[in-house]
N, C-alpha and C positions, 0 to 999 in steps of 0.2 A: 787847685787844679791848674795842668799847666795849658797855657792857648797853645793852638796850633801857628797860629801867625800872629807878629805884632810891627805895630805901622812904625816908620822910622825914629819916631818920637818916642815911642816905648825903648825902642833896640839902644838912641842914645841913655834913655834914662839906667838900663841896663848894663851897659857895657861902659860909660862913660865917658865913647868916642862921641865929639862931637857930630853933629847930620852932613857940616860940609863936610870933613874929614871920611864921614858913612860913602858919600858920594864919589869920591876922592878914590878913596878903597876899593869902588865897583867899579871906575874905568879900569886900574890897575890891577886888580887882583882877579883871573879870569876866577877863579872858584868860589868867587864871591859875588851871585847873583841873584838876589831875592825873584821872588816870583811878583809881578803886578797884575793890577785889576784892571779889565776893561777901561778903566780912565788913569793909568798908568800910575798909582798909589802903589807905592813897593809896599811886599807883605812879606817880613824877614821869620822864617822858620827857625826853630828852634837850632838847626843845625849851624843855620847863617851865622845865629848869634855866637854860639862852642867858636865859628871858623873867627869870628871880628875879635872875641877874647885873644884865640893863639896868635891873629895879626898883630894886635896891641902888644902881645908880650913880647915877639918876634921884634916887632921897633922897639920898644922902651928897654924891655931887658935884654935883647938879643943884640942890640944897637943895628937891626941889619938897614940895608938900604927897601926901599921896594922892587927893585931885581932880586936882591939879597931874601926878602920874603916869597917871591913867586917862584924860586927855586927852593927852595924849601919846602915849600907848601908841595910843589910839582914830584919832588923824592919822597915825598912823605906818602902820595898816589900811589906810586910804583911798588 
């Protein structure tokens, strides 16, 4: 069964960005914003994680920059 939310530790084990890098990703990428708990524990949805894969693939194999990902990401909205 799949969780509705998993704490930054699951999302690295997951995706195999590392948590600073997880961190890194949320000043920069506005569509990447997990939801927190009352004591500010980010709680990444299932969606966060689909978006942190397409960022990863976007740098590694797309080589883009992160301007280069937030437009991307921002056409892909529209």
């Amino acid at each position: 069964m799949e969780k509705l939310f998993y704490s930054i530790t699951e999302a690295e084990d997951i995706t195999g960005v590392k948590i600073a890098t997880l961190r890194y990703w949320e000043e920069q990428i506005p569509q990447l914003k997990p939801k927190r708990t009352e004591g500010g524990t980010r709680r990444y949805s299932a969606e966060d994680i689909e978006l942190i894969h397409t960022i990863k693939y976007l740098s590694n194999e797309g080589h883009l920059t992160m301007e280069g990902i937030r437009r991307q990401l921002a056409n892909r909205r529209k």
